[in-house]
C-alpha positions as CSV (number, residue, x, y, z in Angstrom):
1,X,108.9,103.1,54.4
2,X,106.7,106.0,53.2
3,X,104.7,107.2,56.0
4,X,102.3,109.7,54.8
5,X,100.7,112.6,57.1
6,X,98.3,112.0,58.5
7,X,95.2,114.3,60.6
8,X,95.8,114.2,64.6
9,X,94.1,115.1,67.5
10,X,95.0,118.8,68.2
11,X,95.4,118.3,72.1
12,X,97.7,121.6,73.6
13,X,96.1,120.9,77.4
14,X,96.7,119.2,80.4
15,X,93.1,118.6,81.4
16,X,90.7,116.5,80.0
17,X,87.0,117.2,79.7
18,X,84.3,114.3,79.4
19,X,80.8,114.7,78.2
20,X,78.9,111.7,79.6
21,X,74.9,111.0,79.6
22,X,72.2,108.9,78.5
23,X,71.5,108.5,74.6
24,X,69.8,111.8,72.5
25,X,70.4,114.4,74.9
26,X,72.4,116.3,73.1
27,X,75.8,115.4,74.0
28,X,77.7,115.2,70.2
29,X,75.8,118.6,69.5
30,X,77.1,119.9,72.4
31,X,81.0,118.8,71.3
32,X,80.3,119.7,68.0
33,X,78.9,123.4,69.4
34,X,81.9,123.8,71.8
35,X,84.7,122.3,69.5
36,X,83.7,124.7,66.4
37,X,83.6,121.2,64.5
38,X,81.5,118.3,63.2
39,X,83.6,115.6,63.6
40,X,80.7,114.2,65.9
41,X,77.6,112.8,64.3
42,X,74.5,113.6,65.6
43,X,71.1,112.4,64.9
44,X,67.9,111.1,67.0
45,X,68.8,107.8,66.7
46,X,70.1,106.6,70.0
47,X,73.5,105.3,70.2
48,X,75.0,106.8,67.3
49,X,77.8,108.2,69.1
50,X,79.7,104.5,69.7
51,X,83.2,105.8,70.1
52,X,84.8,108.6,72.0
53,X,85.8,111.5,69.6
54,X,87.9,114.3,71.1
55,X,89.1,117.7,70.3
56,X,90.4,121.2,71.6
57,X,88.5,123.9,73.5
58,X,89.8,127.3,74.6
59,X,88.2,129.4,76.7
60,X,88.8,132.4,79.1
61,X,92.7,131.5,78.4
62,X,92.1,128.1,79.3
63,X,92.9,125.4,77.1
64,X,91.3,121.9,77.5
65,X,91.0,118.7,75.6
66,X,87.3,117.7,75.0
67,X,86.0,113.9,74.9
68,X,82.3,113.2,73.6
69,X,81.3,109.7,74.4
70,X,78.3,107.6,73.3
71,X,75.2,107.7,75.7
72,X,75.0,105.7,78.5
73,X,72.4,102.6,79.0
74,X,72.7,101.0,82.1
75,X,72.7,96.9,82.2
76,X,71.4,96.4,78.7
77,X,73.4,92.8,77.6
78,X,73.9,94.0,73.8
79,X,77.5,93.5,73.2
80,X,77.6,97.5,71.6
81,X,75.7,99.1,74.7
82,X,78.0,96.9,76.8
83,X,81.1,98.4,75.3
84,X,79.8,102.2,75.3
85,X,78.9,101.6,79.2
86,X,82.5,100.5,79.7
87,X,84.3,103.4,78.1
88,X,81.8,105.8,79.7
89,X,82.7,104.3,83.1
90,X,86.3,105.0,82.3
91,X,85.4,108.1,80.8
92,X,84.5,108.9,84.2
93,X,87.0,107.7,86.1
94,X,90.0,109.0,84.1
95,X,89.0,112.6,82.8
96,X,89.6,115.8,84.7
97,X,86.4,117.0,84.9
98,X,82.7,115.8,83.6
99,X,80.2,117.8,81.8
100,X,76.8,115.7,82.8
101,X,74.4,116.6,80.0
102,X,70.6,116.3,80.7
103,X,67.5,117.0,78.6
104,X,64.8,119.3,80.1
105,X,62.4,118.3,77.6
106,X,62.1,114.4,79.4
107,X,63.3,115.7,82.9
108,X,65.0,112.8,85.5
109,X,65.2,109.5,83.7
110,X,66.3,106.4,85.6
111,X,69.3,106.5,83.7
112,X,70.1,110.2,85.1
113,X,69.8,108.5,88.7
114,X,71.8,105.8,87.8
115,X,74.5,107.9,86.3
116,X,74.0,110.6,89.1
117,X,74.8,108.0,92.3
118,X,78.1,106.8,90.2
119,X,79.1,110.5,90.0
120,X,78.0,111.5,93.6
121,X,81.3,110.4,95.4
122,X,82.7,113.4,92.4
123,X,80.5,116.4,93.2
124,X,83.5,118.9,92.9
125,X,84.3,117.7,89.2
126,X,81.2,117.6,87.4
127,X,78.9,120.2,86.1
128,X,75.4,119.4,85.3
129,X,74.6,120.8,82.0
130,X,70.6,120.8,81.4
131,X,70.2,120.9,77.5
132,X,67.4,121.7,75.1
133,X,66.7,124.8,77.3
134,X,65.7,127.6,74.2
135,X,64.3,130.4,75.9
136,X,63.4,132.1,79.5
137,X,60.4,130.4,80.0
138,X,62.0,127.3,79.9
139,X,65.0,127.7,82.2
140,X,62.1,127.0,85.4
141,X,62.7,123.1,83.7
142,X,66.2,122.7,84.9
143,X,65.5,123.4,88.4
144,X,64.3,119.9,88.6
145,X,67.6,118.6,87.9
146,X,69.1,119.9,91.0
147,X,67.0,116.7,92.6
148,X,70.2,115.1,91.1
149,X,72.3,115.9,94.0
150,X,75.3,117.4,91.4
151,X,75.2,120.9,92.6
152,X,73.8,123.7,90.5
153,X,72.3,122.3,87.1
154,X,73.2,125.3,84.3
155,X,70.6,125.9,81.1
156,X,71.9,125.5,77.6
157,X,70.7,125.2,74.2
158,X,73.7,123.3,72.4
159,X,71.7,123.4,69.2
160,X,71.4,127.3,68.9
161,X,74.6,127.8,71.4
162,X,71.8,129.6,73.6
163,X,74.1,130.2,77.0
164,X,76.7,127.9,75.8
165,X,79.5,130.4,77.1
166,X,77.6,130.8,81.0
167,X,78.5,127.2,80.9
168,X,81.8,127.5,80.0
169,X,82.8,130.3,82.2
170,X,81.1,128.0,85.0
171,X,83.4,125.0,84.1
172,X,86.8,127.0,83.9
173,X,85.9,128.6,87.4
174,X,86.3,125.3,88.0
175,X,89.7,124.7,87.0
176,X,92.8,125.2,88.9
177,X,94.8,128.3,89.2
178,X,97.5,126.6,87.1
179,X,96.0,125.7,84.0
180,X,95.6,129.2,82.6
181,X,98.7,130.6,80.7
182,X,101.2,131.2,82.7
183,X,104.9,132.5,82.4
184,X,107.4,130.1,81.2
185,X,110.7,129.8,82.1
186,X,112.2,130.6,79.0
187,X,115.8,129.1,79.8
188,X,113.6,125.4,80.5
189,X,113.5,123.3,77.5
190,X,110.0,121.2,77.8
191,X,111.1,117.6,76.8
192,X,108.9,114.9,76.1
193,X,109.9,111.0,76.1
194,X,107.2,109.2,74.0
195,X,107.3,105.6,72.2
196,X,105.7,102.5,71.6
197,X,104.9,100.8,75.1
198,X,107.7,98.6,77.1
199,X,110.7,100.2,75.0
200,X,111.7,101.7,78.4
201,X,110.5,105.3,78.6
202,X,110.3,105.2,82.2
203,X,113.7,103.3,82.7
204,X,115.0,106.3,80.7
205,X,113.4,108.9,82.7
206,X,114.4,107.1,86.0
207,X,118.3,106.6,85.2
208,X,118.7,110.4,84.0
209,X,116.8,112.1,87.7
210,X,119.0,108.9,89.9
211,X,115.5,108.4,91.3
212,X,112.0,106.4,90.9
213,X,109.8,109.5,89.6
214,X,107.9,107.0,87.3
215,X,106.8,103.7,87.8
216,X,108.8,100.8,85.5
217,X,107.1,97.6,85.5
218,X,107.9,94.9,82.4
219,X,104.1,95.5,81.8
220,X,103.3,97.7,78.4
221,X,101.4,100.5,79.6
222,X,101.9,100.8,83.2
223,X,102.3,104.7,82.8
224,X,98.9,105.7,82.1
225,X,99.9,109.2,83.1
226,X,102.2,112.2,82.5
227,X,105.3,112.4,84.9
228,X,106.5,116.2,84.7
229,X,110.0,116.0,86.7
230,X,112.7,119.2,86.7
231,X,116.3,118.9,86.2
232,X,119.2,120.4,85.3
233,X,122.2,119.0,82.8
234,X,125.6,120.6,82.8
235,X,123.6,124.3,83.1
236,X,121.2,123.3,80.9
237,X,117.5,123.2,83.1
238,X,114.9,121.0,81.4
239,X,111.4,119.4,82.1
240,X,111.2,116.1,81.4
241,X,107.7,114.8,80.5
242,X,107.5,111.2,80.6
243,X,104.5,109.7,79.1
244,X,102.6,106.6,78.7
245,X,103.2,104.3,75.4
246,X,101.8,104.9,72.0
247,X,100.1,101.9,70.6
248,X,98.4,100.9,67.8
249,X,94.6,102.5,68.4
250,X,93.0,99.0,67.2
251,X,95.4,97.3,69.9
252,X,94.3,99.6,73.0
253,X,92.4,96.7,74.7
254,X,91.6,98.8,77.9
255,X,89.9,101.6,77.3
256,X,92.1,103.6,80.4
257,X,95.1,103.4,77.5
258,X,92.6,105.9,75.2
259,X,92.9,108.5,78.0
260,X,97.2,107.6,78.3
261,X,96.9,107.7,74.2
262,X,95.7,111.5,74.5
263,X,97.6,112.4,77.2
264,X,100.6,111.3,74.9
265,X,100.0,113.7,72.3
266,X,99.3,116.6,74.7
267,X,102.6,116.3,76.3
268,X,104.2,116.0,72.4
269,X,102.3,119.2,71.8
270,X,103.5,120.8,75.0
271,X,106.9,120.1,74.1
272,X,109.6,121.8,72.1
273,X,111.9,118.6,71.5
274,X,110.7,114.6,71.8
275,X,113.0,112.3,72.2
276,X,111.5,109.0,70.6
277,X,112.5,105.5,72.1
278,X,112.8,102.8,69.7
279,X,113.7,99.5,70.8
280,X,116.9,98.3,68.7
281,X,116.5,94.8,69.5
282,X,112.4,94.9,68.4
283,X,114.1,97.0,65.3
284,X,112.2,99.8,63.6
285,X,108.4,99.1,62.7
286,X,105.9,101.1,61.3
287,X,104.3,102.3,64.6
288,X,107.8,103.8,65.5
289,X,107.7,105.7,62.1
290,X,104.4,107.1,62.6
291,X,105.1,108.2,66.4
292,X,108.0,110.2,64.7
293,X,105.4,111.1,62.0
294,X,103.5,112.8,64.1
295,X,106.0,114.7,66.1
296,X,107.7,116.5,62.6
297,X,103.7,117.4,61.9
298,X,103.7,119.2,65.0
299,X,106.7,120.2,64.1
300,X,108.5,119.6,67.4
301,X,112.3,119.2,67.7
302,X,113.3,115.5,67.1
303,X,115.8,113.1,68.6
304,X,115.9,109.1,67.7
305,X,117.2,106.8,71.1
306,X,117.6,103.2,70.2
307,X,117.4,101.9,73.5
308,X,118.3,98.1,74.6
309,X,121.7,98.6,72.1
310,X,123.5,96.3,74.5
311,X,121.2,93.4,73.4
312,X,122.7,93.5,69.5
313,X,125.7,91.3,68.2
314,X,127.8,94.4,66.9
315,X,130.3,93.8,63.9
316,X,132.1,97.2,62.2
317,X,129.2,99.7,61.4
318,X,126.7,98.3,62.6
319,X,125.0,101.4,64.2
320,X,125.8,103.3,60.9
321,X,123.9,100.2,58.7
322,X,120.7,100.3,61.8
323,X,120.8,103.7,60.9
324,X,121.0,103.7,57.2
325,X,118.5,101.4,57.3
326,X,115.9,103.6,59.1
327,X,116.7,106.4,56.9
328,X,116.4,104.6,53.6
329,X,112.9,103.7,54.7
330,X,112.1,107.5,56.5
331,X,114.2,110.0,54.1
332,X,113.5,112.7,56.5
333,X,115.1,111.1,59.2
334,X,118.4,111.7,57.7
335,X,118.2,115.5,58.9
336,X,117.6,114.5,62.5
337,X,120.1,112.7,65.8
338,X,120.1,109.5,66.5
339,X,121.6,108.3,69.4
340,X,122.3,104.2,70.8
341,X,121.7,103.7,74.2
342,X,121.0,100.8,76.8
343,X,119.3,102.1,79.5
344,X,119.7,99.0,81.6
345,X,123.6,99.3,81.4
346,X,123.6,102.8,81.4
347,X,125.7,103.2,78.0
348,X,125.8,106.5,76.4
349,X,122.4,107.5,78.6
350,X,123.2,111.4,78.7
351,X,123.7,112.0,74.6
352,X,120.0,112.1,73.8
353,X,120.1,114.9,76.4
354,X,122.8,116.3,75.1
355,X,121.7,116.2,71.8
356,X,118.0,117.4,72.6
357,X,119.3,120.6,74.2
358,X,120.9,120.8,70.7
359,X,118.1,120.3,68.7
360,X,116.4,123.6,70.8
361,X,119.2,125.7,69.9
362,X,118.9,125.2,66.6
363,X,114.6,125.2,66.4
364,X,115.1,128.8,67.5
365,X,117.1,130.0,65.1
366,X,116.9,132.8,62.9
367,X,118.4,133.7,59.6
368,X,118.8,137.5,58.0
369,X,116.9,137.9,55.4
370,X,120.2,139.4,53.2
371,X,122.1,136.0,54.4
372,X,119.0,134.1,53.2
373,X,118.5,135.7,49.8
374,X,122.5,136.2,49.0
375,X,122.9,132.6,49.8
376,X,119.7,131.2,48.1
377,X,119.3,133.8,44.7
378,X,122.1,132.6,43.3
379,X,121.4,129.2,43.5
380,X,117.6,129.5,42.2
381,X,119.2,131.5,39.3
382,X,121.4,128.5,38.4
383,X,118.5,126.2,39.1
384,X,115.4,127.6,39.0
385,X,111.6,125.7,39.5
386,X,111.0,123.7,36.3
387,X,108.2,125.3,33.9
388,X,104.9,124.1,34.7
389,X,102.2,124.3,31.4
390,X,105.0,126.5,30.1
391,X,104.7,129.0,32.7
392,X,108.2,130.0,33.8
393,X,108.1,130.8,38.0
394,X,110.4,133.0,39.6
395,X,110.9,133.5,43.5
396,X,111.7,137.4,44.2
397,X,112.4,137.4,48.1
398,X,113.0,135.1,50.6
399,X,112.7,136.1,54.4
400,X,112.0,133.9,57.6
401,X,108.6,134.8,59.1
402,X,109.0,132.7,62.6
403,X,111.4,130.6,64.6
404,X,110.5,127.9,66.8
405,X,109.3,126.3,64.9
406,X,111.4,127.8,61.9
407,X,108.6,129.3,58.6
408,X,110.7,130.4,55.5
409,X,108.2,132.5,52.9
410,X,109.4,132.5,49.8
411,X,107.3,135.5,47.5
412,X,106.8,133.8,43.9
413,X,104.8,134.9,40.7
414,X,102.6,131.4,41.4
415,X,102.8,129.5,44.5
416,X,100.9,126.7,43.0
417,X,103.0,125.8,40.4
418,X,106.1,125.0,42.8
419,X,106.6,121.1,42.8
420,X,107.1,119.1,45.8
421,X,110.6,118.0,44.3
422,X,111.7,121.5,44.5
423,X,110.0,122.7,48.1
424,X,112.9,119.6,49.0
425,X,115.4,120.7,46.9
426,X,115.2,124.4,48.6
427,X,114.9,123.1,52.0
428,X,118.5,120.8,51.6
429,X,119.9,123.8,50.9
430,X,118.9,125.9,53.5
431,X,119.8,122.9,56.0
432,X,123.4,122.7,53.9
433,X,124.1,126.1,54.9
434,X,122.4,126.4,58.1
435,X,121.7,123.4,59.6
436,X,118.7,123.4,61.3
437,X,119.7,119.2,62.8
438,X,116.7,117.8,64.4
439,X,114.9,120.6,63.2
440,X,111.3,119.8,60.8
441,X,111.4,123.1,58.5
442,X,108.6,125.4,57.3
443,X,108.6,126.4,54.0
444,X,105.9,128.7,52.9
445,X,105.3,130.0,49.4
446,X,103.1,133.2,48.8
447,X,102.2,135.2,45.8
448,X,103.6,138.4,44.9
C-alpha cells in the first residue's frame, strides 16, 4: 500500500483560536492576514467561507492554532447556512479563545446581537475585533461596538494589516502564563498515543499510570481532548499525551471531533515519539497507514502497537507474517518497532514504552562527520549515482547538520540530478551502519 505524502495542518500549539461572525466582515481576510497564507477564500459574496480552515500563528513567543469559520446567519432553514450555524456554535464552544470580528462600515447588525448574547456567558475569552477600520478618523466607529457588552472592541484593517499586531498583543495578554515557551525538562520524553478511534488509546494510557486519567468508553471518540499525564518507567520520566481518535475527515459526523481531529495533530507535533495503535483484529487499513504517514512527515519518532493481539488464532509466525504483511504494503515500516499487545489482558503492555524510550535515544543521535564520510566514500566510489543526460554526479562531503530529528547534507556537483532510488539506497546504508530504528531520516542534498 503506497501512501503518498501528503500537506497537513501545521498545528505546534495547545490553544486554539476561532474567528466567528456574521458573513463579509472580513473574517477569511483576517486568517489569511494573520496566517501569512491564502488558503482562505475571500470574496463579497456571503457565505463563501463554508468550512473551517485552520493554520498556525506565532506571536510574542506564543504559538496558537487558528480556525476561520464561515459567517454566521442565525435561523435561516437552507440546509448550507444550517450546517455553517452548527460548526460555528461548536466553534464556539470548543476553542480556547474567540476572535469576534465586526464591520464598522454597517455598525451592530441583528446578527452581532444575536452572536453577542451567545457569547456573553464568555466575556473573558473573546476579543472583539472591529474590522474595516483604515485610518484615525475612523477608529471613533468602533466605539459603537462596545454596546456589545464583550468588553473593549479593538480597530483593525485586516485588508491593509492596519493595527493587526495591537490586536494580537491584546489577544496573547490574554493567554495563560503557560503557553509561552517555557523550559523543558530535557530528561522527559514527550509521548504521544494517537490512532484511529476505539482501538483503545485510552485503555492503553490507563493500564500503563494503574489509574483512570482518561475516560474509556466502547464509544469511538469519547476523548475529544488531550490528556497530558507524567510518569516514570524504570528511570526513564515521560509525558504521556493521550489523544482523541483520528478518523476519516469525510466520517467526522459531529463537528466537536474537527476540534479532537486538530488537537490530535498538535499533540503529534508536540511530541518527539508516537506510539500508533492499530487494532490487530480490525487488521491494518489505509487510515492506519496514513496516521503513521503523517507522523514520519513530521518526522517524529515511531513505534507500531497492535493492540487486541489476544483476539487472533496464533499458529508459528504469525506476528512475523502480520508484520510482513504491513511492511510489504508500507516499505518504510520495515525501519521502525512493532510491538503486539492486548491491553485488556495486559500482555506485553510495557514494550511499546520500552521501545519508545528507544526510539528517543536513537532520534538524537549524532554521527562524526569523518565516521560518516570514511564509512559512506567508499561505498559511493563503488556505487556511485547513475548518470543523468550523461552528466556524471559526484558527492564530495557528507556531514550531519541536526539531530532530532536527524538532517544528513550531502555537498554534490548537482543536487537535482540525484534519483529517488538512490536518496534510498544512501539512507539503508547509513541505517545499516547506524541504525537510527524508529527513526524517519533527513537527507539533504546541496550544491557545491
Amino acid at each position: 500500500m503506497a501512501v503518498a505524502k501528503q500537506d497537513y495542518p501545521v498545528l505546534n500549539a495547545e490553544l486554539t483560536v476561532a474567528i466567528v461572525g456574521r458573513p463579509n466582515v472580513g473574517k477569511s481576510t483576517l486568517f489569511n492576514r494573520l496566517t501569512g497564507q491564502r488558503r482562505a477564500i475571500t470574496s463579497g459574496i456571503e457565505g463563501t467561507t463554508r468550512d473551517r480552515i485552520y493554520g498556525m500563528v506565532t506571536w510574542n513567543g506564543h504559538t496558537f492554532s487558528l480556525i476561520d469559520t464561515g459567517g454566521y446567519i442565525p435561523r435561516s432553514e437552507d440546509q448550507i447556512n444550517t450546517t455553517v450555524r452548527r460548526q460555528v456554535d461548536v466553534a464556539m464552544e470548543q476553542a480556547d479563545w474567540i476572535i469576534f470580528v465586526v464591520d464598522a462600515s454597517t455598525g451592530i447588525t441583528t446578527i452581532e446581537q444575536e452572536l453577542a448574547n451567545k457569547l456573553r456567558e464568555q466575556t473573558d475569552r473573546v476579543l472583539v475585533v472591529v474590522n474595516k477600520v483604515d485610518s484615525d478618523n475612523q477608529e471613533m466607529a468602533a466605539h459603537e461596538f462596545w454596546n456589545l457588552g464583550l468588553g473593549e472592541p479593538v480597530p483593525i484593517s485586516a485588508e491593509s494589516g492596519r493595527k493587526t499586531g495591537d490586536m494580537l498583543d491584546e489577544l496573547v495578554r490574554r493567554f495563560p502564563e503557560d503557553t509561552a515557551p517555557g523550559i523543558e525538562d530535557p530528561d522527559r520524553i514527550p509521548l504521544a498515543i494517537v490512532g484511529m478511534p476505539n482501538v483503545g488509546k485510552s485503555s492503553f494510557a490507563n493500564a500503563i499510570l494503574n489509574q483512570e486519567v482518561s475516560i474509556v468508553t466502547d464509544i469511538p471518540g469519547t476523548t475529544r481532548d488531550t490528556v497530558h499525564s507524567d510518569f516514570a518507567y524504570y528511570g526513564q520520566k515521560y509525558r504521556l499525551i493521550d489523544t482523541a481518535g483520528l478518523r476519516k475527515r469525510s466520517k467526522i459526523a459531529e463537528e466537536v471531533e474537527y476540534y479532537s481531529l486538530i488537537r490530535t495533530y498538535q499533540a503529534i507535533n508536540n511530541s518527539s515519539v508516537a506510539i500508533v495503535i492499530v487494532d490487530g483484529n480490525k487488521g491494518f487499513s489505509r487510515r492506519d497507514a496514513e496516521i503513521l504517514r503523517y507522523v514520519l512527515d513530521k518526522k517524529k519518532g515511531l513505534v507500531i502497537a497492535i493492540n487486541k493481539w489476544d483476539l487472533i488464532e496464533k499458529e508459528t509466525n504469525t506476528a512475523k507474517i502480520f508484520q510482513d504483511d504491513i511492511i510489504y504494503r508500507f516499505p518504510e515500516l520495515q525501519f521502525y518497532p512493532f510491538a503486539f499487545i492486548s491491553v485488556l489482558k495486559r500482555q506485553r503492555l510495557y514494550k511499546p514504552i520500552q521501545q519508545a524510550a528507544e526510539v528517543f535515544e536513537e532520534r538524537g543521535k549524532s554521527i562524526k562527520t569523518s565516521a560518516l564520510n570514511d564509512y559512506l566514500q567508499p561505498i559511493i566510489d563503488s556505487t556511485p549515482p547513475p548518470r543523468v543526460k550523461g552528466k556524471f554526479i559526484r558527492i564530495k562531503y557528507i556531514t550531519q547538520v541536526k539531530s532530532a530529528p536527524p538532517v544528513f547534507a550531502f555537498f554534490v556537483n548537482d543536487p537535482s540530478l540525484i534519483p529517488e532510488n538512490y536518496r534510498k539506497f544512501l539512507e539503508h546504508k547509513i541505517r545499516e551502519k547506524w541504525g537510527f530504528q524508529g527513526v524517519p531520516l533527513t537527507l539533504s542534498f546541496r550544491e557545491k
